[in-house]
N, C-alpha and C positions, 0 to 999 in steps of 0.2 A: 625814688630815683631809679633808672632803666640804668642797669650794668650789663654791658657791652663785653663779650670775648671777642679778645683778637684771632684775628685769621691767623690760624697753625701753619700755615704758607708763609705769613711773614713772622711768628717768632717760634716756629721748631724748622727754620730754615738754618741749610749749614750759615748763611751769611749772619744772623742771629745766634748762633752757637758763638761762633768765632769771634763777635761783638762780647758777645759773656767773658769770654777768656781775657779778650783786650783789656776790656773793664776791670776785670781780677788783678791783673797781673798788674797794673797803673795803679792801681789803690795797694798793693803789694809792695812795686816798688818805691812808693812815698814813706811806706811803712820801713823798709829796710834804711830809706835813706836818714828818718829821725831816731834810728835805733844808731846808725851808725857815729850818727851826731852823739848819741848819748854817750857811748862806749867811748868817743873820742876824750869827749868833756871826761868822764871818770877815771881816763886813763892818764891824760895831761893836769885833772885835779882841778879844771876847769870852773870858774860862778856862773851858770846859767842867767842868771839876772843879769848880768853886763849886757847881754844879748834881748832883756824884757824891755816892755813899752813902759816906759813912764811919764806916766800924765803930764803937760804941758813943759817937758824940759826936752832940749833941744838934743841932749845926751841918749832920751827914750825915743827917737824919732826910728832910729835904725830897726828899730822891736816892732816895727808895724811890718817889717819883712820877715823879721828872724824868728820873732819870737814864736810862732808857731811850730818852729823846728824846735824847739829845745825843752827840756823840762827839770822839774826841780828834783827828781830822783829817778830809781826804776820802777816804784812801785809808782808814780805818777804815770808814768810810759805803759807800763802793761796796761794798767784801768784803761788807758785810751788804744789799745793797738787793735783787738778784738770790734770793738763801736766802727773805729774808722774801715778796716778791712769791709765790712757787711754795711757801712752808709757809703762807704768812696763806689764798691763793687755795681749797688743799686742806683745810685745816681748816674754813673757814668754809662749803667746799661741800660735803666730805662727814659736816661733824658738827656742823648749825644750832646742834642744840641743846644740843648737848654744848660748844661753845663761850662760850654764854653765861656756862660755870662754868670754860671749862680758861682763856679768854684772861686774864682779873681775875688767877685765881692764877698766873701764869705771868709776869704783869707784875707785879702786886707781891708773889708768895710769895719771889722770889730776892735783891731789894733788902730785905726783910725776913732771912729768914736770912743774910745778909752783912755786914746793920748788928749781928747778933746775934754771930754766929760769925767772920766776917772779920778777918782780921788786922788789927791797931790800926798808926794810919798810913797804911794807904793809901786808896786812893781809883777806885771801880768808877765805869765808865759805860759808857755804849752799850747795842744790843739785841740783843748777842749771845745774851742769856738767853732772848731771844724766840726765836729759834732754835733753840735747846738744847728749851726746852721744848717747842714743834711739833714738833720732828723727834725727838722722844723719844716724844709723844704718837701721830703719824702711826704711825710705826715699830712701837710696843707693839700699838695698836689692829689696825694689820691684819694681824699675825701672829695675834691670840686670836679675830679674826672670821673668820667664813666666807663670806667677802663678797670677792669678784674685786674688787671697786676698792679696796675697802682693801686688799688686799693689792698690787696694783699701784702705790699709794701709797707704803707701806710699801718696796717694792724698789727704787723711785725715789730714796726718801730715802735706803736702804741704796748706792745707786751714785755719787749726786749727792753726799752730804755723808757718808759714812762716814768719812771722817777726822775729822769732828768729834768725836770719842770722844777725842782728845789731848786737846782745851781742857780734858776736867775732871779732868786731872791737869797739877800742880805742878811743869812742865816747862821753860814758856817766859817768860821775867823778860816783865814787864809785861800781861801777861793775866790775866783776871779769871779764873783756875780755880774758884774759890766760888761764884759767878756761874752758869758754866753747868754745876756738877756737882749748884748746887741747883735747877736749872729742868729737867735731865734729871732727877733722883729727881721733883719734882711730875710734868710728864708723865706717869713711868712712873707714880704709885700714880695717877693719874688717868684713865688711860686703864683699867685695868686695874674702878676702882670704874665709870666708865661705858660700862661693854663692853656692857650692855644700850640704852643711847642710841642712837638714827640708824641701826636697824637697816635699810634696804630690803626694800621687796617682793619677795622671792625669784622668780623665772622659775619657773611650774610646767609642766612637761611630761604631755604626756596620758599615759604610760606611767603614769605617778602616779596621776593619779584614776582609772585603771582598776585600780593597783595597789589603793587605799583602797577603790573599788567590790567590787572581790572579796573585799577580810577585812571586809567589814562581810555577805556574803553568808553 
């Protein structure tokens, strides 16, 4: 496989700096706004679960929006505050556009499939699926590109969260296995349909237009 540098023109340009920061500081503020959610819930004494999806009852329908906001402790919150920071940061800066389409499905595709398919009785929350799905997405994407940041994305996520491939098997009582094995399959057919999205200016080398100079002679 040829791995392609992008032109330094288009990403050590202030208008790519500036995209970095935007990206940070959006995956920043989702972060402050489910920590706020939590601090609210522990301080009014709040059940988190009122607000989860539960499988085919009309009661868990509301948890295909909320439940990603909320979680069943702080020690649930932290595990996930650090993943989401460094997966919201990288998706948002290396794939503007493609995120307009992958965050929607990714936040409500898995509380959808879980209110459908989820076992009857229990009860999903948290953003773990948020997780699953970026780092399904990151992963897929810059393995099929020829793009050196995606792929150094890509092996980030592979070193940073490669153990996350347990949660979507049916292993450990109280985890939402459903959850993130349906926000890793979106990712992957997502990334896989927008492989042509947020492509970069490839770095061209003068060896090249003298190579194109001579077969057009």
């Amino acid at each position: 496989m040829r791995i392609h540098a992008p032109d330094p023109a288009y990403t050590d340009s202030p208008r790519a700096r500036a995209n970095f920061r935007l990206a940070w500081r959006i995956a920043l503020a989702f972060i402050v706004l489910i920590w706020l959610i939590q601090l609210s819930n522990w301080a009014l004494d709040l059940g988190p679960g009122d607000l989860g999806v539960r499988p085919r009852q009309l009661a868990g329908l509301p948890g295909i929006l909320f439940a990603p906001l909320v979680h069943g402790g702080f020690d649930h919150l932290i595990a996930n505050t650090l993943p989401l920071l460094v997966l919201g940061t990288a998706m948002l800066y290396l794939y503007p556009s493609s995120a307009r389409k992958v965050l929607p499905a990714i936040y409500f595709g898995p509380g959808i499939a879980v209110w459908l398919f989820g076992k009857e009785g229990s009860v999903h929350i948290g953003s773990s699926g948020l997780i699953y799905g970026l780092a399904s997405y990151i992963l897929v994407a810059g393995l099929i590109r020829s793009d050196r940041r995606a792929i150094a994305a890509a092996l980030l996520v592979c070193f940073m969260y490669g153990a996350l491939v347990w949660g979507v098997l049916p292993i450990e009582r109280g985890v939402s296995w459903e959850t993130h094995l349906a926000a890793a399959l979106i990712g992957l057919a997502l990334a896989i349909g927008l492989r042509r999205l947020d492509v970069p200016v490839r770095k061209r080398y003068a060896w090249e237009d003298e190579k194109e100079e001579f077969a057009d002679d």
